[in-house]
C-alpha positions as CSV (number, residue, x, y, z in Angstrom):
1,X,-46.5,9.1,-4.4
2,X,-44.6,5.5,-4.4
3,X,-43.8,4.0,-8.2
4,X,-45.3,1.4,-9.3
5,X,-43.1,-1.7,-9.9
6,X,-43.0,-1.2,-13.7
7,X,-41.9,2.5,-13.3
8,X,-39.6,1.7,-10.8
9,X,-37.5,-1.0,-12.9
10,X,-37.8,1.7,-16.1
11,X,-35.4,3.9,-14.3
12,X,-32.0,4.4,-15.5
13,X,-30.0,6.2,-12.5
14,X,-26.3,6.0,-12.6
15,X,-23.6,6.5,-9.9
16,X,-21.8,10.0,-9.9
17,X,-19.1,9.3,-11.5
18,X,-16.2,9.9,-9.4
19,X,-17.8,6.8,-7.1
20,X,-14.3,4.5,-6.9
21,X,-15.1,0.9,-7.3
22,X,-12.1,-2.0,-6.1
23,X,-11.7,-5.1,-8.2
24,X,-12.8,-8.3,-6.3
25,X,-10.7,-9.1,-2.8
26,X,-11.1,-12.0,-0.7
27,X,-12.0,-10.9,2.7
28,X,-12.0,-14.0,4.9
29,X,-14.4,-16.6,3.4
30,X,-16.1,-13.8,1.1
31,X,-15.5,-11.9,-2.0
32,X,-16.1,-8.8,-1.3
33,X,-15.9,-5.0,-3.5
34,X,-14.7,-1.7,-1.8
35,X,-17.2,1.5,-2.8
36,X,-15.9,4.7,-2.1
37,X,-17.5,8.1,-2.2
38,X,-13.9,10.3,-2.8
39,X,-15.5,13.8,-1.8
40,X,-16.6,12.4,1.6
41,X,-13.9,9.9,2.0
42,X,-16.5,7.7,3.3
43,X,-16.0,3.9,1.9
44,X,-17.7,0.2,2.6
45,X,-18.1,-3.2,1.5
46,X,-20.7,-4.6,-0.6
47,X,-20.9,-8.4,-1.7
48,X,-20.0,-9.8,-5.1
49,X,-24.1,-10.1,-6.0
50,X,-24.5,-6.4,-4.9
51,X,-21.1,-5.3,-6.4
52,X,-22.5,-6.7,-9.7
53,X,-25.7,-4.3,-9.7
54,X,-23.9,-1.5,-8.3
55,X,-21.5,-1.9,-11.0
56,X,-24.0,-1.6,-14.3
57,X,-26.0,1.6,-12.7
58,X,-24.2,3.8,-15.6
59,X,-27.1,5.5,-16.6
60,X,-27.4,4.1,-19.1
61,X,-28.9,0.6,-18.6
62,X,-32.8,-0.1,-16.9
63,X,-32.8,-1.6,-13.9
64,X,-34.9,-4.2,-15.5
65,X,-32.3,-4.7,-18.1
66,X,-29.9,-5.0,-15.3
67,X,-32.4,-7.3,-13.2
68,X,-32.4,-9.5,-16.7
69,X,-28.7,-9.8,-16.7
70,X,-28.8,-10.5,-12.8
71,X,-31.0,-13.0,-13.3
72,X,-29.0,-14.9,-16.1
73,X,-25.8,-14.8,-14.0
74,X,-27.6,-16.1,-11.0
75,X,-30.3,-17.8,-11.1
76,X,-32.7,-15.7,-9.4
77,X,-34.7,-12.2,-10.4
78,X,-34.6,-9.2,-7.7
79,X,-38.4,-8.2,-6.5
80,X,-39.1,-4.4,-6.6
81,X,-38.5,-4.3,-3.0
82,X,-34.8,-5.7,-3.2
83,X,-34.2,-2.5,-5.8
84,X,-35.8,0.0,-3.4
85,X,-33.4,-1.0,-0.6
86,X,-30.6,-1.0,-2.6
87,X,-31.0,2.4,-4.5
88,X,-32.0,4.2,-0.6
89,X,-28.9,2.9,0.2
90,X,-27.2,4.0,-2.4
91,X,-28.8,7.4,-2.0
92,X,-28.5,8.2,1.3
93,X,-24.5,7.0,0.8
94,X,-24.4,10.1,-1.3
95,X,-23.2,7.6,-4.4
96,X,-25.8,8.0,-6.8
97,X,-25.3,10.7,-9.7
98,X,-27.6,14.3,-8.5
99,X,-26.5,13.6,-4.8
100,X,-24.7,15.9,-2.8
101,X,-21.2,14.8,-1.8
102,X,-21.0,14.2,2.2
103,X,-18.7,16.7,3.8
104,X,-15.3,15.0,5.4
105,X,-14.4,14.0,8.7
106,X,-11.6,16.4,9.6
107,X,-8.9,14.4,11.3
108,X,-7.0,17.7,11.3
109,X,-8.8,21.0,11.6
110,X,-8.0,23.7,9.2
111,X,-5.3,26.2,9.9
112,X,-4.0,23.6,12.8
113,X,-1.3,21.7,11.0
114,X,0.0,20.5,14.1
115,X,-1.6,17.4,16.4
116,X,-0.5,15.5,19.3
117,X,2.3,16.1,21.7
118,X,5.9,17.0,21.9
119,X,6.3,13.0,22.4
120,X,4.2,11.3,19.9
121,X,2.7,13.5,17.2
122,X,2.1,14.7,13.6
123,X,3.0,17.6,11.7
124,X,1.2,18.7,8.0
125,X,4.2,20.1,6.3
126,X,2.2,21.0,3.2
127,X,-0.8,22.7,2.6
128,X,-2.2,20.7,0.0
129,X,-0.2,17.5,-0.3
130,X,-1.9,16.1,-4.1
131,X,-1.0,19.3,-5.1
132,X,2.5,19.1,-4.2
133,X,2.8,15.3,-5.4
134,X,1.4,16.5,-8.8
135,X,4.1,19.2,-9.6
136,X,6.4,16.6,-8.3
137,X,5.0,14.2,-10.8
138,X,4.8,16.8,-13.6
139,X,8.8,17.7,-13.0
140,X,9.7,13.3,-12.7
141,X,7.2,12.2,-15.8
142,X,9.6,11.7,-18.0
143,X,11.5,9.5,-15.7
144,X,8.6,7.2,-15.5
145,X,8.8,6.0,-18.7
146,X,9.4,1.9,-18.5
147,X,12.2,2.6,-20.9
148,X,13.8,4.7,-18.4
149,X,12.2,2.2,-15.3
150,X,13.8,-1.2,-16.6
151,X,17.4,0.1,-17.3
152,X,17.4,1.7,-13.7
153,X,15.9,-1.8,-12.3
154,X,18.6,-4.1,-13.7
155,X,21.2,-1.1,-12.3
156,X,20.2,-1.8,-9.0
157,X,19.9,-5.4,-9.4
158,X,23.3,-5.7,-10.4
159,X,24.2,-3.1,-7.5
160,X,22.7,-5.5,-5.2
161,X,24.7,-8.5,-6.9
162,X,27.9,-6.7,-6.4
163,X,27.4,-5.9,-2.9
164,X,26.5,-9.2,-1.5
165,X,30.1,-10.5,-3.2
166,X,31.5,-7.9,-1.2
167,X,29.5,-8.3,2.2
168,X,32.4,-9.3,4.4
169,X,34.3,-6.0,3.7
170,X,30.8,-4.2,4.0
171,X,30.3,-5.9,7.7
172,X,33.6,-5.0,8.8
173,X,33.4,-1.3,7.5
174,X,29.7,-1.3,9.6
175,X,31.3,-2.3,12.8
176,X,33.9,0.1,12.5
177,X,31.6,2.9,11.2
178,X,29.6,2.3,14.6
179,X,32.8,3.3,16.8
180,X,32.9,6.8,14.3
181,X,30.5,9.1,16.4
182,X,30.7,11.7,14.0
183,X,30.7,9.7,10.7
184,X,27.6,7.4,11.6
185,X,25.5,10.8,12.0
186,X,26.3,11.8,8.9
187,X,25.5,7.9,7.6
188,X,22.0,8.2,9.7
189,X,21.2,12.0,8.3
190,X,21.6,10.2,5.0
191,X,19.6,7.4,5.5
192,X,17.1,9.9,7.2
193,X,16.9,11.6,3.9
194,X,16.7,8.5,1.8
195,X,13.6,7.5,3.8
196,X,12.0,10.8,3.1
197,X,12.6,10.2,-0.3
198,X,10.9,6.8,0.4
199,X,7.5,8.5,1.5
200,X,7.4,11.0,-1.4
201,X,8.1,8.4,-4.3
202,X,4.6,6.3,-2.6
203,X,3.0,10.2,-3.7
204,X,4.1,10.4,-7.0
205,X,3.9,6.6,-8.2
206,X,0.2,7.1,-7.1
207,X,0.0,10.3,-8.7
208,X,1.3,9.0,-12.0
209,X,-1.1,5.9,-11.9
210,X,-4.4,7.7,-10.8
211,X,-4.5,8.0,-7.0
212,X,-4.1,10.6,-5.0
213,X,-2.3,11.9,-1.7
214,X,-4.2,13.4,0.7
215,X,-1.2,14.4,3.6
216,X,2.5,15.0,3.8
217,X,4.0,15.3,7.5
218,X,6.8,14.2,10.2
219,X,5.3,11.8,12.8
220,X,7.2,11.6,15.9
221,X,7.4,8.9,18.5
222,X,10.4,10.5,20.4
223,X,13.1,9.6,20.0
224,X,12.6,8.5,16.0
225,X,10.5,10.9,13.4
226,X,10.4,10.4,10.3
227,X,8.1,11.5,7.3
228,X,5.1,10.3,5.7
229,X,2.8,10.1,2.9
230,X,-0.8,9.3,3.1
231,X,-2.0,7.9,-0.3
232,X,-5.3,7.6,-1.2
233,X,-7.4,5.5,-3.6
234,X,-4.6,3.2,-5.0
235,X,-6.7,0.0,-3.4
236,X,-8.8,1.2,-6.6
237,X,-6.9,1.1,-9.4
238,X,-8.0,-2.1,-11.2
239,X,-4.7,-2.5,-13.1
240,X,-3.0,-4.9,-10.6
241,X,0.5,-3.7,-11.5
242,X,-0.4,-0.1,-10.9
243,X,-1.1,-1.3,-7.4
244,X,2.3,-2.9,-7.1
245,X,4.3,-0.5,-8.6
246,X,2.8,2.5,-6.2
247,X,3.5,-0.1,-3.1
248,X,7.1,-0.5,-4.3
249,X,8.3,2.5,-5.6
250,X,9.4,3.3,-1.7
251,X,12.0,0.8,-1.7
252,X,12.8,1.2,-5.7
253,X,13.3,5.2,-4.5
254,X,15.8,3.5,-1.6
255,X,18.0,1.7,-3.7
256,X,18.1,4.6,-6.5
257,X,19.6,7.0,-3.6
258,X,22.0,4.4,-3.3
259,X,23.5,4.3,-6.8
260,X,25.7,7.3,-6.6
261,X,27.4,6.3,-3.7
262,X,28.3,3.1,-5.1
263,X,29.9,4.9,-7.4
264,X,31.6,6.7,-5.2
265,X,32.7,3.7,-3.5
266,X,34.2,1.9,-6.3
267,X,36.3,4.5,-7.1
268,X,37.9,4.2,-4.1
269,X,40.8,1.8,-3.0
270,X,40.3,-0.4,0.0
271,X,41.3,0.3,3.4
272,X,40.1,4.2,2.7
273,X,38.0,6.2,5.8
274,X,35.4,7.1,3.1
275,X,35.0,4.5,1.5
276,X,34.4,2.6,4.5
277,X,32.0,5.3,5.7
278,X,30.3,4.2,2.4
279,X,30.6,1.0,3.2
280,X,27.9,1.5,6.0
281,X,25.7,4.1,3.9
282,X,25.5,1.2,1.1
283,X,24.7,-1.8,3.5
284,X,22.4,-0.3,5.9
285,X,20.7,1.3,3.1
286,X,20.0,-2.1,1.1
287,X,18.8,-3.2,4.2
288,X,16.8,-0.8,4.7
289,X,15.5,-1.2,1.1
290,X,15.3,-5.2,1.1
291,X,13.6,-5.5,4.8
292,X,11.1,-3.6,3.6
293,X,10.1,-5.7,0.8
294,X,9.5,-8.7,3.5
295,X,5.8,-9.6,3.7
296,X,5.1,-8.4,6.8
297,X,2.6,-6.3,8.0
298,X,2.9,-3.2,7.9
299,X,6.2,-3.3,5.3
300,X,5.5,-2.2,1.7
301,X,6.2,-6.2,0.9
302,X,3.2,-7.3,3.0
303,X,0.9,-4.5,1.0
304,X,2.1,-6.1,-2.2
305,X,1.5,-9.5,-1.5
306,X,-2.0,-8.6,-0.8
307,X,-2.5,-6.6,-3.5
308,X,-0.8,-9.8,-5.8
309,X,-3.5,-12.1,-4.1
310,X,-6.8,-9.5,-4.5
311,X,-7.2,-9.9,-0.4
312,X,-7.9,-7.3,1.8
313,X,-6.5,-7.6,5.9
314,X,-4.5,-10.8,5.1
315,X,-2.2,-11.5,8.3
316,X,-5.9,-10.9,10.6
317,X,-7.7,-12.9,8.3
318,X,-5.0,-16.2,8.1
319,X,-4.5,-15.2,12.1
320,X,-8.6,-16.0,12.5
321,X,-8.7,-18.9,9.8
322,X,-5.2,-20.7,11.6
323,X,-7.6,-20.3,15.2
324,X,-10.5,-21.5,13.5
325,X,-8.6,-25.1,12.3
326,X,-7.7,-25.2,15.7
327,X,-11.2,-24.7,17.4
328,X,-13.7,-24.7,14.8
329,X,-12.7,-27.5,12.2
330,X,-16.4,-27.2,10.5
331,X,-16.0,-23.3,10.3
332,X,-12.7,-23.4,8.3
333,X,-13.3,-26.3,6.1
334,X,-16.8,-24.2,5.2
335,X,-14.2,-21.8,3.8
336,X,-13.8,-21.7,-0.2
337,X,-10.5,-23.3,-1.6
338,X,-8.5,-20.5,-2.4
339,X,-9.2,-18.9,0.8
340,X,-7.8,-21.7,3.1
341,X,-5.0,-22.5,0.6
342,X,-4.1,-18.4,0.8
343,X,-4.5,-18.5,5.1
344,X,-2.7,-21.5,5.2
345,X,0.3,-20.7,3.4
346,X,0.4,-16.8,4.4
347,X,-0.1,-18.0,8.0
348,X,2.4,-20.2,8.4
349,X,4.8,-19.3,5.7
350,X,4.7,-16.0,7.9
351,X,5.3,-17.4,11.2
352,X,8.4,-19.0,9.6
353,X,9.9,-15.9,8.4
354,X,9.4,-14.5,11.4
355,X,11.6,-17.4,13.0
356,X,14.7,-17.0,10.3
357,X,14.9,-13.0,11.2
358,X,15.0,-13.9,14.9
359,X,17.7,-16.1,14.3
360,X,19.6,-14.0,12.2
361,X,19.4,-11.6,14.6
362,X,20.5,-13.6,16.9
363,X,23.3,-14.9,14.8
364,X,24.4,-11.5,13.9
365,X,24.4,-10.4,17.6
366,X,26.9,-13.1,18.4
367,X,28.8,-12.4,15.6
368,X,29.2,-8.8,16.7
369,X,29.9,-9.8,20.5
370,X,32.4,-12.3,19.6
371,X,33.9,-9.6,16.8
């Protein structure tokens, strides 16, 4: 038996409550929410107009009282159809509260850690990788502390500071290091290690702020493998700080590994085998550290510029806008401000960057062959 119009809007249904919901993002001209159904992992976009009905279905709230407050906001008042639609969508999405979670694609299957080939390939090295992150978060808590956080941030600031007034001795320790077969393993092991420690502090920054990690494995593209760590649901944590600190806790984790063998370092005179050993460890790991704070896709950097901005797929998005200026001047100019001032800039701002690293590169390789 179909409702009636005024039974329908008397309903009060609510989304299960573990339904994650993003904050706004600009996704090429639009504003656009991500829904995501965490059991299921399945996730999609909705408008801002549909994000804003979605959002008040708390059980609490009619949907005529939410048609009411629709209607102030814009303009216009939903027929019963428009509700129908939405709440089958919503239903057969699994999102509202009473519906069964869907089951999850399984990238991996169960008991079969292992995928790929001995080339290029994947490796679970944990069972249950949240759970991992989570003792890992319960044992590091009390370091998390911003009063612990700030102190440690100026440290390796001032780390930084000192290095780059002593970056000629660093670059002539490097090149030397290079001709030390034995030490630079030893350098690379460590660096190795410290991007390990990378991956894991991603796990336990989301961990600490509400997301979770869903895989912890070496991924190999012989002959480089290194370790990773797949988080989940940070895109929704609507704190955007919380976003940025889980996107840059890799390189803070970097530079922290660092700090002891500064020490080490600067106890040492000049001139001294380990300490120019160190030398290397210290400059090759802020680089390693620094690059990937450079907004670049797919560097941490890139993932916190987007998250600073609310946009989701920003280098595709300012690569289609930039072609449309080009071909289609009616098409871009149709986009809103904010979106062609954030293209623009991103777009060519990026192409620049890209041109200064290729001519430091270039520079430093001619330094090197001339050295």
């Amino acid at each position: 038996m179909t409702a009636t119009p005024g039974e329908l809007l008397s309903h009060r249904p609510a989304l299960r409550p573990d339904i994650l919901l993003s904050p706004a993002l600009l996704h090429g001209p639009a504003t656009v929410h991500l829904i995501k159904e965490p059991e299921g992992g399945a996730a999609f976009e909705v408008g801002a107009k549909e994000y804003f009905l979605i959002s008040r279905l708390d059980g609490s709230r009619s949907l005529a009282e939410i048609g009411e407050e629709y209607a102030e906001t814009f303009g216009k008042r939903l027929a019963a159809a428009h509700w129908q639609r939405l709440l089958q969508l919503l239903g057969t999405r699994s999102l509202l509260a009473g519906a069964p979670p869907r089951p999850a694609p399984a990238a991996t299957p169960p008991g079969a850690p292992f995928s790929g080939t001995p080339l290029r390939g994947t490796l679970r090295l944990v069972a249950d990788a949240n759970a991992t992150t989570t003792r890992l978060h319960r044992l590091l808590r009390p370091a998390l502390r911003t009063a612990v956080l700030l102190p440690l941030t100026g440290i390796m600031v001032a780390m930084e500071v000192l290095l780059a007034t002593a970056l000629p001795e660093l670059a002539d320790d490097t090149w030397w290091l290079f001709h030390q077969p034995v030490a630079l393993i030893a350098v690379f092991t460590l660096l190795w290690l410290s991007t390990a420690v990378h991956e894991l502090a991603h796990g336990v920054s989301a961990r600490h702020y509400g997301g979770t990690v869903s895989e912890i494995g070496l991924r190999w593209r012989l002959p480089v493998a290194v370790m990773y760590c797949t988080v989940d649901n940070y895109r929704y944590l609507h704190t955007r700080w919380h976003q940025l600190a889980v996107a840059g806790a890799g390189a803070f984790a970097n530079l922290l590994f660092l700090l002891p063998f500064l020490a080490w370092w600067a106890a040492l005179p000049e001139g001294d085998s380990t300490r120019r050993v160190l030398s290397g460890l210290l400059l090759l790991g802020s680089l390693q550290a620094l690059v990937n704070l450079l907004p670049l896709p797919p560097l941490d950097g890139y993932m916190m510029l987007s998250h600073t901005l609310r946009v989701s797929g920003l280098a595709p998005e300012s690569g289609r806008y930039l072609r449309l200026c080009l071909s289609d001047r009616p098409a871009a100019a149709a986009y809103p401000r904010r979106a062609r001032a954030v293209y623009l800039c991103y777009g060519v701002g990026s192409a620049l960057l890209v041109l200064l690293l290729v001519a430091a590169l270039a520079t430093g390789s001619y330094f090197l062959l001339v050295h």
